[in-house]
N, C-alpha and C positions, 0 to 999 in steps of 0.2 A: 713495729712491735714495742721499741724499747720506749717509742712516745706515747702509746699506750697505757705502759705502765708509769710513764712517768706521771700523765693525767688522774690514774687511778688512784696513785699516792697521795698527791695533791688532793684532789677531792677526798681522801681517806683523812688526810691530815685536817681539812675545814671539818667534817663532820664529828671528830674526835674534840676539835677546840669550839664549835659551834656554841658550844655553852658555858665556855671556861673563861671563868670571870679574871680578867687582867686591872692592876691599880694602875693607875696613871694619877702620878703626881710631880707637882713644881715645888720644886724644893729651893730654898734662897743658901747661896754656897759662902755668906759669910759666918750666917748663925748655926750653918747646919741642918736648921729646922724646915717640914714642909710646910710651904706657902697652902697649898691645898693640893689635895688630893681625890679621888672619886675613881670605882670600879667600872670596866666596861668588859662587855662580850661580844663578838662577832654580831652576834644576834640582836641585842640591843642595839649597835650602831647600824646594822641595816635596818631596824625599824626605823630608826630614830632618820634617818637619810630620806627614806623612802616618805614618809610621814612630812619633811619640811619641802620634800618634790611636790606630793599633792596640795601643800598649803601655798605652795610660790604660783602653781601653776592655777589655783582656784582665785589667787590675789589677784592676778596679771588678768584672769577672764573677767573678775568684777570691774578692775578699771577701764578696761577696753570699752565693756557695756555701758558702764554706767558713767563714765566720765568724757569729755572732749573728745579725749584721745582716738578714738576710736574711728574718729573722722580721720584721721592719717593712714588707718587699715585700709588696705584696698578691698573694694568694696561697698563700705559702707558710704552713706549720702548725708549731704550736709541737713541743716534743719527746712533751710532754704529748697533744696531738691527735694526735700522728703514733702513738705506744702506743694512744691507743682505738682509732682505726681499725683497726691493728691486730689488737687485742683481736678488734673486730669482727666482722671480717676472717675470721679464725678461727675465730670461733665460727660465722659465716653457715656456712662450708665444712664443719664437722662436724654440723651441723644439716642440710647438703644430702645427708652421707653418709648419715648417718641414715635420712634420709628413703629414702634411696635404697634399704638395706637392708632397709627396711620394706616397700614397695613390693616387690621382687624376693621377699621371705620369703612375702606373701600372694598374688603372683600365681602362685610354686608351691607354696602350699596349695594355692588356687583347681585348679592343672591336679591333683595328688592324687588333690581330690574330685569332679572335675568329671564326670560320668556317661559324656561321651564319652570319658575316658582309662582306662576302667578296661576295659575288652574285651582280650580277648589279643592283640592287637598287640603293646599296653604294656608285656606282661611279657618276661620278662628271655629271652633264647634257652632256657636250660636249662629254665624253668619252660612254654616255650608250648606246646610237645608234648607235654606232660601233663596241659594242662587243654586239649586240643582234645577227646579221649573224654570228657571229665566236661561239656562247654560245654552238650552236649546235652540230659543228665539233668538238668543246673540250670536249664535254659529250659524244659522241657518239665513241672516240677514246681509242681504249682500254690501260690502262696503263703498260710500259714494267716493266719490273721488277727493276731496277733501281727508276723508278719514284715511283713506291710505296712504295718505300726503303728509297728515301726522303720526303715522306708526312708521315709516319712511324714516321722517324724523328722532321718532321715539328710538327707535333702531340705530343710530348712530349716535345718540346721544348714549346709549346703552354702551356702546364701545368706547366713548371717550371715558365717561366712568369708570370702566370697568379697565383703561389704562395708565388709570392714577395709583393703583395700588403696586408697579413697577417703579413708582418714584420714590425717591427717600424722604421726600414729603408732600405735600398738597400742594401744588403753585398759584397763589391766589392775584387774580387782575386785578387791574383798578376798576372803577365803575367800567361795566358793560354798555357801550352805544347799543344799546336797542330802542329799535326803531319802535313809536306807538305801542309802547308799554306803558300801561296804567292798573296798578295794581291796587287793588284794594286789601282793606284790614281785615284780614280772617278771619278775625275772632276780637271779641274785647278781653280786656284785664292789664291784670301787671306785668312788664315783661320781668321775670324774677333770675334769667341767665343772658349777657346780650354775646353779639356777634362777637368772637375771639379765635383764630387761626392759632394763636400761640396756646389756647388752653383747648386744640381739638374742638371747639365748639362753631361746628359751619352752621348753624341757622340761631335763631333766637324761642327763649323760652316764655311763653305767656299763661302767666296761669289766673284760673277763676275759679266759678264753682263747679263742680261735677253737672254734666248736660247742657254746658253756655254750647250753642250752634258755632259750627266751626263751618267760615264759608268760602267757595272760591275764591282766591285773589284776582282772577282773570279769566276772561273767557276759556275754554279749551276742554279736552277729552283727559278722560280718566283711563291711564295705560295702564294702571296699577290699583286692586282694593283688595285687601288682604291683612292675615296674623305673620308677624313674626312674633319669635320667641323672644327679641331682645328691643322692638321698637313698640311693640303691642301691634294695633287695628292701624294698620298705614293704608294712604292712599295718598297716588299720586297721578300729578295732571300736566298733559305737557301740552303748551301752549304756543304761538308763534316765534318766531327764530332764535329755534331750538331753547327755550326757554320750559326750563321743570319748576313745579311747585313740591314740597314736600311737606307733607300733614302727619305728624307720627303721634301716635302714646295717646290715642282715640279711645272712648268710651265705644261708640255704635259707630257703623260708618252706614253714610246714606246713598252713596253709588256705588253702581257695580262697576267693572271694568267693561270699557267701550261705552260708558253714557258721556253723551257729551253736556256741558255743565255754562252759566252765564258766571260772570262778575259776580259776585255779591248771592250766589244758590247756595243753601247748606247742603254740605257735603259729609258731613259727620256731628259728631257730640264731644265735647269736650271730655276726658280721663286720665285716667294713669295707669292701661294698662302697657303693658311687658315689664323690663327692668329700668325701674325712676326711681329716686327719692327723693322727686319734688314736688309730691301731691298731684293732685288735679291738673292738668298744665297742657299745652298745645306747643311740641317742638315741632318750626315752620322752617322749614329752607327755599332757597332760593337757587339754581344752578342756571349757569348760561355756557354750553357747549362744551358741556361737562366739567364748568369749572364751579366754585361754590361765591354765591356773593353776598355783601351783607342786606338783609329784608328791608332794614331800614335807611339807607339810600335811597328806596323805590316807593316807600308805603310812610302810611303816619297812624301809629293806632289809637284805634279809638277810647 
């Protein structure tokens, strides 16, 4: 009780002088006279305290930030750490786009070849009412022994594909030893995009004018003639061991699935449809056991 009151005084006492202005002066004791002098109050000096607290403590954050020093605070990273990471930094994010590319590229192969997208649903308006009278004669014809030799094929080639897009990126061979492969030039023109792994580009781009005949490279059957929404009019041909052609961003296409096709037969028309913007153009790939190789290794265009 009695420190009770003794607090209560105490604070009685500060709020009574809270505002009572005291002189403070230096006086020199030989003349007599004040050196100087100047009035203070409780109140003034805790302004005046509190005010050079926030000024020391705003000084000391500026030099931290904005000066060397700062580099001795734990935590902070030198100029040199602060570039790797950085560096990093950038590299992780083009390594994630990558990836990303890669991943989207093989999951629309995978829809391409996949047996449930090739039915005439798939294809393009113009093309589905013209293979509804043909649907019938191609079901109904029994296959020789040879064609079930290449849809055998077509069928694992379909799985090796469709297990690239588990990899963090496309693993590309050197040239492919295949045996009695002679391909021919699909198409004429300019190639205007060539073979590139590093920039996602597994086939090459040739372009000309709207309706140049786009032709076989090689003997074989068409496992695939059909729309997508991101290649346009595709059609694709698979050929001996295990070897695919890919013909995408077609104007018309000139087979159906299950015709079988010579070297050098047109197979479609030159376009640009699905999503391109590189005009008129023929993107041509090349796959050997489900890996992607460059066209021009194998072919010389015309």
């Amino acid at each position: 009780m009695a420190l009770f009151t003794k607090w209560r005084e105490f604070w009685k006492r500060v709020r009574d002088n809270w505002s009572v202005k005291f002189q403070l002066a230096v006086r020199n004791e030989r003349t007599g006279r004040d050196s100087f002098s100047f009035r203070l109050s409780p109140r003034n000096v805790f302004v005046t305290v509190m005010l050079t607290a926030v000024a020391l403590i705003a000084l000391t954050a500026v030099i931290i930030a904005f000066t060397p020093l700062r580099y001795y605070i734990p935590g902070y990273t030198t100029p040199d750490e602060r570039r790797k990471y950085e560096a990093l930094s950038k590299e992780m994010e083009d390594l994630q786009a990558q990836y990303a590319k890669n991943e989207q590229y093989m999951v629309h192969m995978e829809r391409v070849l996949d047996e449930t997208f090739m039915d005439t649903m798939g294809q393009a308006p113009e093309q589905a009412q013209a293979l509804e009278g043909e649907a019938a004669l191609v079901e109904a014809a029994e296959p020789s022994e040879s064609e079930m030799t290449l849809r055998e094929e077509a069928g694992d080639l379909l799985q090796a594909v469709a297990n690239r897009q588990y990899s963090d990126a496309i693993t590309v061979n050197q040239r492919a030893d295949i045996q009695n492969l002679f391909l021919l030039s699909p198409t004429t023109g300019t190639i205007v995009t060539a073979y590139s792994v590093a920039q996602n580009q597994y086939g090459i781009d040739v372009a000309n004018h709207a309706g140049t005949l786009v032709t076989a490279a090689a003997d074989g059957m068409v496992i695939f003639s059909g729309y997508d929404a991101y290649d346009g009019n595709v059609i694709i041909l698979q050929h001996h061991d295990n070897v695919l052609t890919i013909y995408k961003h077609n104007r018309v296409l000139l087979k159906d699935k299950g015709a079988k096709v010579t070297a050098g037969e047109p197979i479609a028309t030159m376009g640009h449809s699905g999503i391109s913007d590189k005009g008129d153009h023929l993107h041509f790939e090349l796959w050997h056991n489900g890996f992607p190789l460059n066209p021009l290794d194998y072919l010389t265009l015309k």
